[in-house]
C-alpha positions as CSV (number, residue, x, y, z in Angstrom):
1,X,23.0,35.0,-21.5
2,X,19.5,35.0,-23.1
3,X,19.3,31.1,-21.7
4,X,20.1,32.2,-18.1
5,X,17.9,35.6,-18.2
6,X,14.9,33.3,-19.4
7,X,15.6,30.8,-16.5
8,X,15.5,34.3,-14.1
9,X,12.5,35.3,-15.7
10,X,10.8,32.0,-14.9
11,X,12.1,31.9,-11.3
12,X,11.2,35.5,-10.8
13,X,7.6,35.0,-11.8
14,X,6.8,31.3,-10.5
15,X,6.4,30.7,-7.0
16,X,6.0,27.0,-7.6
17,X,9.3,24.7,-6.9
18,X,9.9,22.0,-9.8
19,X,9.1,18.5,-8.0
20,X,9.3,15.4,-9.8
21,X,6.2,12.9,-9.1
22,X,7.8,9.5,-8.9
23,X,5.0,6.2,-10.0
24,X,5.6,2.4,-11.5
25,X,5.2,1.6,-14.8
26,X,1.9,0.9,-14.6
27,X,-0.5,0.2,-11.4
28,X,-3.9,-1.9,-11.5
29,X,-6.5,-1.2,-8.9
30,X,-9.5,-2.6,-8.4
31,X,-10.9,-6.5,-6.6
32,X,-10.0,-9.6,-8.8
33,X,-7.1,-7.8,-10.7
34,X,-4.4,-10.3,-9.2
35,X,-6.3,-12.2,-11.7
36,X,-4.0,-10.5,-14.3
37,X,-0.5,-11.0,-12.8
38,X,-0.1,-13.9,-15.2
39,X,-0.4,-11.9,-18.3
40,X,1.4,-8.6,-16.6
41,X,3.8,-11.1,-16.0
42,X,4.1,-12.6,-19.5
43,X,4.9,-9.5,-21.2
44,X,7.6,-9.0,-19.2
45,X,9.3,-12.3,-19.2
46,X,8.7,-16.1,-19.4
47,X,10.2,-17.5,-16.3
48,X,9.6,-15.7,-12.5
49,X,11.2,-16.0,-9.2
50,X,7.6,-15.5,-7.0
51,X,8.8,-14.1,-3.3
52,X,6.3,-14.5,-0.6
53,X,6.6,-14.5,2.8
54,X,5.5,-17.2,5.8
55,X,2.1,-19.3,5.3
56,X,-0.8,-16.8,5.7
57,X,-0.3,-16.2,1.5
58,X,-0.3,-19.9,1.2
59,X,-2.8,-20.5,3.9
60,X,-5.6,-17.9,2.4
61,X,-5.6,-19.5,-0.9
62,X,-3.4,-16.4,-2.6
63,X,-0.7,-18.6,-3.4
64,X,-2.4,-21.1,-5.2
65,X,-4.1,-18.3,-7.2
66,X,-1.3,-16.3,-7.9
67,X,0.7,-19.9,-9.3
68,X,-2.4,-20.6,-11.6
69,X,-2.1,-17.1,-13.4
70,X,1.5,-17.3,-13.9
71,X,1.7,-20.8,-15.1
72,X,-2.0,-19.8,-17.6
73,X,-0.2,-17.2,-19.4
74,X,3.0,-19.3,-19.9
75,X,5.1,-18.4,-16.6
76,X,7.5,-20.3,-15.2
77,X,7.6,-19.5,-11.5
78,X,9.9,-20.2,-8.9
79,X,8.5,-19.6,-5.3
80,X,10.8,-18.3,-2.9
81,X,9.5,-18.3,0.2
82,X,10.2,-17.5,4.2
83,X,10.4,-13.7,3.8
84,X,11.0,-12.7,7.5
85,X,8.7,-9.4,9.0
86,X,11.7,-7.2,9.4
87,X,13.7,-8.3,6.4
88,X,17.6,-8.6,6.3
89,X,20.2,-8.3,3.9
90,X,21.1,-11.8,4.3
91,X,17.7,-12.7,2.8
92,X,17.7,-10.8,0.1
93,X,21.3,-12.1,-1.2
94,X,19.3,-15.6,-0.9
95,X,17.0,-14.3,-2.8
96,X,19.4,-13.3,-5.5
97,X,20.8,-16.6,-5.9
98,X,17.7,-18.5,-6.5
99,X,16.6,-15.8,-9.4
100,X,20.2,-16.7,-11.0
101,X,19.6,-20.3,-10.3
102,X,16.6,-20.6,-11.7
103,X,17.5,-18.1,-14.7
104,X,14.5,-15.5,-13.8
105,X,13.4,-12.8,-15.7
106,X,11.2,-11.3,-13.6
107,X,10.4,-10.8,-10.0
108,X,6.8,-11.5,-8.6
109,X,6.3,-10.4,-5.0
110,X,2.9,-10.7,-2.8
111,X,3.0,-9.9,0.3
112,X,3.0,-6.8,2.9
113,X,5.6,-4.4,3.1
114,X,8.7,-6.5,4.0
115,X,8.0,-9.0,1.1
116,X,7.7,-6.2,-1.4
117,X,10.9,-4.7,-0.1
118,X,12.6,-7.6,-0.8
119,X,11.2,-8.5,-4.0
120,X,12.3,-5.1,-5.2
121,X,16.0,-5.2,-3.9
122,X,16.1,-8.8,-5.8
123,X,15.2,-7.3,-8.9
124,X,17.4,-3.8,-8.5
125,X,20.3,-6.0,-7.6
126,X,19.9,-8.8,-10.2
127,X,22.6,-7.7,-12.0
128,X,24.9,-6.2,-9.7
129,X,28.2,-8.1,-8.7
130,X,28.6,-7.7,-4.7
131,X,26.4,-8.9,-1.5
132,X,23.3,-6.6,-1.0
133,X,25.5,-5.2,2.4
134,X,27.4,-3.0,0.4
135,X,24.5,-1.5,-1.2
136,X,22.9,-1.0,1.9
137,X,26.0,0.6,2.9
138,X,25.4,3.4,0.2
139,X,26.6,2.0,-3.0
140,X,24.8,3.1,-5.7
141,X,23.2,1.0,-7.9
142,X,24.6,0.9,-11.7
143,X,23.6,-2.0,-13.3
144,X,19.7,-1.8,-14.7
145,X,17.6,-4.4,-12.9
146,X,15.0,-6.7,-13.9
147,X,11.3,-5.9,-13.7
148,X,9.6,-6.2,-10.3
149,X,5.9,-6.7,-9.5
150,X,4.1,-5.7,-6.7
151,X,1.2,-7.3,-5.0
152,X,0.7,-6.2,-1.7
153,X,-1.4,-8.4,0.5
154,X,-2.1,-5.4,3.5
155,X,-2.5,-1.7,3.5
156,X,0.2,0.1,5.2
157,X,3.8,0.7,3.1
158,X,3.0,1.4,0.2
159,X,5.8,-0.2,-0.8
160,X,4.5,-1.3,-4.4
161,X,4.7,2.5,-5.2
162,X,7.8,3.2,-3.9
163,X,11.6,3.6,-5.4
164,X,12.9,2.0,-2.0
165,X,14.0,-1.1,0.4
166,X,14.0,-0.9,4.0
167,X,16.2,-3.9,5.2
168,X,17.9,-4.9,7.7
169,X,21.8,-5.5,8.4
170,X,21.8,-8.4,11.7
171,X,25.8,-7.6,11.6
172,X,25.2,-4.0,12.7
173,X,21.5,-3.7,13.6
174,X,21.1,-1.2,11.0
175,X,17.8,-0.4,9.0
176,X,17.7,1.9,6.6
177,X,16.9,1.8,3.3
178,X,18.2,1.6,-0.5
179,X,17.0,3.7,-2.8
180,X,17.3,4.0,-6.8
181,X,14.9,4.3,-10.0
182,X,14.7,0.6,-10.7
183,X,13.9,-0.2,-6.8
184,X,10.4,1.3,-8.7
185,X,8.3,-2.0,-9.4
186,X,7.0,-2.0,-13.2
187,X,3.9,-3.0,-12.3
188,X,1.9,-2.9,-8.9
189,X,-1.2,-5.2,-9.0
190,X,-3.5,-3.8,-5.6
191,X,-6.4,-6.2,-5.1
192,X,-8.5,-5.1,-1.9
193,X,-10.0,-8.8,-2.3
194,X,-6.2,-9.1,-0.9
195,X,-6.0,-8.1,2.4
196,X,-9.7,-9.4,3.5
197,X,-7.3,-12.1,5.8
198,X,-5.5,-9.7,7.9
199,X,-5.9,-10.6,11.0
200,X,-7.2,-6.7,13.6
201,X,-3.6,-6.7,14.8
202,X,-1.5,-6.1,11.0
203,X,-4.9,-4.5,10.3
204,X,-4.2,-1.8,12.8
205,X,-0.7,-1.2,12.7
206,X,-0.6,-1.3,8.9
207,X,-3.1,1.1,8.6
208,X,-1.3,3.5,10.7
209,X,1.7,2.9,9.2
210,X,-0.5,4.3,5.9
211,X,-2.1,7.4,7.8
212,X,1.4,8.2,9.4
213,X,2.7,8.4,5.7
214,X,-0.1,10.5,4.5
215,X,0.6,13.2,7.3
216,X,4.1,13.1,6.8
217,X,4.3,13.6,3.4
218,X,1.6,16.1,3.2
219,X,3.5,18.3,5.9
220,X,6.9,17.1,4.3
221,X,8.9,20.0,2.9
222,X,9.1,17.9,-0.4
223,X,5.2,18.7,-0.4
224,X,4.3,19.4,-4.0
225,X,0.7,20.1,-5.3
226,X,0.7,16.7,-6.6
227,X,1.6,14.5,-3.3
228,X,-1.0,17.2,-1.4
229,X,-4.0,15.7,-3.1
230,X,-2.9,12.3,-2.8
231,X,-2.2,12.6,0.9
232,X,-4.9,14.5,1.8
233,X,-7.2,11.9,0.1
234,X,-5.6,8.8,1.2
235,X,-6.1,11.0,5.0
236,X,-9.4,11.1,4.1
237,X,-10.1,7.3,3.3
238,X,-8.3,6.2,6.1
239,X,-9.9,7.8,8.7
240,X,-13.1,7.0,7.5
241,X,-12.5,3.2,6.7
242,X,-9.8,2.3,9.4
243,X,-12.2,1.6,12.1
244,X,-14.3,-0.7,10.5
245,X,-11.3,-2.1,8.8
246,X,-10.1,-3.3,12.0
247,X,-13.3,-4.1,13.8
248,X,-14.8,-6.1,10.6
249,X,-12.0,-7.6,8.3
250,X,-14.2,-8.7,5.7
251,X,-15.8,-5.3,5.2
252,X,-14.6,-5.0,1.6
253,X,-15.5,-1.3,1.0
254,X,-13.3,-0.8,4.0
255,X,-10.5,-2.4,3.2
256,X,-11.3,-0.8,-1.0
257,X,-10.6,2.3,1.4
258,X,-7.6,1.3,3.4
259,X,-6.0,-0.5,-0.1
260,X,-6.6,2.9,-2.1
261,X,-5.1,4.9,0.5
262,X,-2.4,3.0,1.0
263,X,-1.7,3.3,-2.5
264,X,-2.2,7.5,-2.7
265,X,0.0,7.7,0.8
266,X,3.0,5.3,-1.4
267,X,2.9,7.7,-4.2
268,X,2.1,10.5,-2.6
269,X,5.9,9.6,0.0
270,X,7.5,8.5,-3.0
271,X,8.0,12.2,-4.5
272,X,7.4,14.4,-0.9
273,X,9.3,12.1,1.4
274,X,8.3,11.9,4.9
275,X,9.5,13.2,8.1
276,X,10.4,13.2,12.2
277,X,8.5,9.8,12.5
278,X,9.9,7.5,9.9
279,X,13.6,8.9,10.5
280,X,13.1,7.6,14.5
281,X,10.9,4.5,13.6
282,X,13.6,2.8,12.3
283,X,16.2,3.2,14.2
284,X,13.7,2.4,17.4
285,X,12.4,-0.6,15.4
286,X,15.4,-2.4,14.9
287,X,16.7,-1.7,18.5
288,X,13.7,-2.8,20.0
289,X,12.0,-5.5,17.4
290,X,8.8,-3.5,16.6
291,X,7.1,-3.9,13.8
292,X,7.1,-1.0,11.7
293,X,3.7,0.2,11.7
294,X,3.1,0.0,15.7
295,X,6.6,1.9,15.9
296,X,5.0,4.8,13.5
297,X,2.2,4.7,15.6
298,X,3.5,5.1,19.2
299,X,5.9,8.1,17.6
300,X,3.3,9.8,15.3
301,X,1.0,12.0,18.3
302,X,4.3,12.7,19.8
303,X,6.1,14.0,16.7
304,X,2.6,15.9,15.7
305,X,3.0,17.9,19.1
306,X,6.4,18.5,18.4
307,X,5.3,20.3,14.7
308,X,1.9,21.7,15.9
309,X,3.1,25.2,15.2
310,X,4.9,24.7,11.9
311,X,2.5,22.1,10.3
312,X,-0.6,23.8,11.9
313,X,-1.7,25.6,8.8
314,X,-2.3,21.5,7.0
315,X,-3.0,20.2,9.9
316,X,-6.3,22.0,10.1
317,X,-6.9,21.4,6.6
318,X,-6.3,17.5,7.6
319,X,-9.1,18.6,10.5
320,X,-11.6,19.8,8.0
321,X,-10.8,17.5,5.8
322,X,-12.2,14.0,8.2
323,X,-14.9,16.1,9.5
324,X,-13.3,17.7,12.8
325,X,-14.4,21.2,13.8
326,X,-12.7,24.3,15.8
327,X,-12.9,27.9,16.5
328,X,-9.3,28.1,14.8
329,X,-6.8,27.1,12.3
330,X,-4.6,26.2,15.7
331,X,-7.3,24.8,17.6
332,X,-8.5,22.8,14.0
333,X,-4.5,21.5,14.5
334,X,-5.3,20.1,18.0
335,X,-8.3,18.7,17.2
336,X,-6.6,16.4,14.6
337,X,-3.9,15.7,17.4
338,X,-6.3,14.2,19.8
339,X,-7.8,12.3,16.8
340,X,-4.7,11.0,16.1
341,X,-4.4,9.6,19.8
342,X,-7.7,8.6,20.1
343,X,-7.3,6.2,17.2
344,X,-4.3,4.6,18.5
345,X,-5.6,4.0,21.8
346,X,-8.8,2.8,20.3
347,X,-6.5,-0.2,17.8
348,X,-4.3,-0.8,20.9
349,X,-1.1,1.3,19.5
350,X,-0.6,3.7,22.3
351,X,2.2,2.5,24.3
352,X,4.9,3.6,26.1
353,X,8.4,2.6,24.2
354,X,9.5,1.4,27.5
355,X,7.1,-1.5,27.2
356,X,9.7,-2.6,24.7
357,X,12.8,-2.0,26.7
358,X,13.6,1.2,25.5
359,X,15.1,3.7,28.5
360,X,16.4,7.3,28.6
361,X,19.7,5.9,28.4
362,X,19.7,4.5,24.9
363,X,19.0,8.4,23.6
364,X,21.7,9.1,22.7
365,X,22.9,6.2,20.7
366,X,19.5,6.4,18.8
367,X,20.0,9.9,17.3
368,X,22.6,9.4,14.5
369,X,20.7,7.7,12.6
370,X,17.5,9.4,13.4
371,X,19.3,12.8,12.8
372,X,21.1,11.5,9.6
373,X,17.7,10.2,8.1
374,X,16.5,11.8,4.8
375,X,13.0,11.8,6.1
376,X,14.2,13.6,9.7
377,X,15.7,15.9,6.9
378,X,12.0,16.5,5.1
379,X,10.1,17.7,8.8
380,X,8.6,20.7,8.5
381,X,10.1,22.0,11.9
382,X,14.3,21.5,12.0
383,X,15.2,19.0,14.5
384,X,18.0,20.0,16.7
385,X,19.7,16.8,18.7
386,X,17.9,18.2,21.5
387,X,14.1,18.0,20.0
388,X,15.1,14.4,18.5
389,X,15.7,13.3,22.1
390,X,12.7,15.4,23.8
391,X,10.0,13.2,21.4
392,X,11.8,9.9,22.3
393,X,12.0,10.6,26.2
394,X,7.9,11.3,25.8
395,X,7.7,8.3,23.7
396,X,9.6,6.2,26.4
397,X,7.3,7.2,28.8
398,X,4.2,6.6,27.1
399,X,1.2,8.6,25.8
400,X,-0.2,11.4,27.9
């Protein structure tokens, strides 16, 4: 009784909710540190299976540098290669079977989002005993995995911070995600000298792909006072270094910037969650082949108009915050709206889903998923059926 009137005590006089803040084992930041992969990699195990993706890694020299690190410290590596954009299941059980074929005891990935997604799922599945569909499915994962570490080459997931894996099933044309404590890489290694090779396009729609996440969570009702700083920095950065990001690629205290806040928006998701966005983004993205980040950013000004009222309050923080001015708090919230549109248009992201093939009709079969989605779950306003299907008709038809 005295356990349980001490726990009523502490209820009573806290008006803070417990939140757990979810971060890899360790995370290096700064130019040059893919320099240490090698030794991050040595402690950790003598033989890796490296997964990259096509031949813009191999093409800007990364490769090569990443291969001389491992193999300095003593590292075996294996490359596997061909990581598609939207990754599937199917490639991630071939993934599997070259770690076991080659006996590796740890996963290297470099790459954006998709290759770090499946780098992860190769390590959190190394041990278990059926195809990846069945954990993609829902299965849990029991077996412990092997470590995982990250390099991302863009700035837009935030996937090296992340206890996820969004993949693809081409049998069902579902993507969703699997989740579990060792889809957490041990390491993430983010080198802004990294991404100086994106080309303006990935630029763009990686970066808001990051902002999107940094809104979300921040107005997420996960929200702690933890993932609040991080989003509202990583806000912050990205709005002041996106721009020149995307109209000068090898402005490296831009892309610092964008790599930071890629990095605050991943952690900062990985404890809040997110919300309306990401739970239609990927159920529009794999019916229409988008790439993620330009689906988040033809959605986000929609969803934002849909929350204006709820999420006004940290919208106009957000407002404040990148150096927007209003008479007040709701007006703030608008101003950071038409902010939000204004830099899509200006990085070529506002577009009507309908450019895609997308129609009123496919509604309805969209909203399951979108409705069943954790981060749909995490909005700050409810979504009814109704309001899922109102932001996809003005999405269809295009920005206002």
């Amino acid at each position: 009784m005295r356990g349980h009137g001490l726990a009523n005590l502490r209820t009573a006089m806290s008006a803070m909710p417990a939140f757990a803040l979810l971060t890899p084992g360790r995370a290096l930041f700064g130019c040059g540190t893919i320099g240490q992969v090698g030794k991050e990699a040595a402690g950790l195990g003598s033989r890796a299976l490296l997964v990259v993706g096509g031949r813009s890694v191999r093409e800007a020299g990364k490769l090569d540098l990443v291969l001389a690190s491992l193999r300095e410290a003593g590292v075996e590596p294996t490359v596997f290669n061909g990581v598609e954009p939207e990754p599937s299941i199917e490639t991630v059980d071939k993934g599997r079977e070259a770690l076991h074929t080659a006996s590796c005891y740890v996963v290297v990935a470099v790459g954006g989002g998709s290759v770090l997604d499946v780098g992860k799922a190769i390590g959190a599945l190394a041990h278990e005993p059926e195809p990846t569909e069945v954990y993609h499915a829902g299965r849990e994962i029991r077996a412990p995995g092997i470590p995982v570490i990250a390099a991302p080459t863009t700035s837009g997931t935030g996937a090296e911070v992340t206890p996820n894996s969004v993949l693809t099933n081409p049998g069902t044309n579902v993507k969703a995600s699997i989740r579990g404590g060792d889809l957490m890489p041990t390491v993430a290694i983010v080198d802004p000298e990294m991404t100086l090779s994106m080309p303006p396009e990935i630029t763009a729609y990686s970066g808001l792909d990051a902002l999107t996440q940094a809104i979300e969570s921040y107005t997420s009702t996960g929200a702690n006072a933890v993932s609040d700083l991080l989003a509202r920095e990583a806000v912050r950065r990205i709005a002041g270094s996106l721009r020149r990001a995307y109209a000068d690629g090898s402005d490296l205290s831009a892309r610092e910037d964008m790599a930071l806040g890629s990095l605050l928006a991943g952690i900062s998701l990985a404890s809040a969650r997110l919300g309306l966005v990401h739970g239609l983004a990927h159920p529009v993205g794999a019916a229409y082949h988008i790439p993620h980040g330009l689906a988040c950013a033809i959605l986000l000004p929609h969803v934002m108009r849909f929350n204006l009222d709820a999420a006004a309050p940290k919208y106009a923080l957000l407002a404040a915050d990148i150096g927007l001015d209003a008479a007040d708090q709701a007006a703030c919230a608008r101003a950071l709206l038409e902010w939000v549109e204004g830099l899509c248009r200006d990085l070529g992201a506002a577009r009507p889903l309908a450019e895609f093939g997308a129609a009123e009709d496919d509604i309805p079969g969209t909203l399951p998923a979108a409705l069943a989605s954790g981060s749909t779950k995490h909005n700050p306003r409810p979504v009814k059926p109704e309001d899922a299907a109102a932001v996809l008709g003005a999405a269809i038809a295009g920005p206002r």
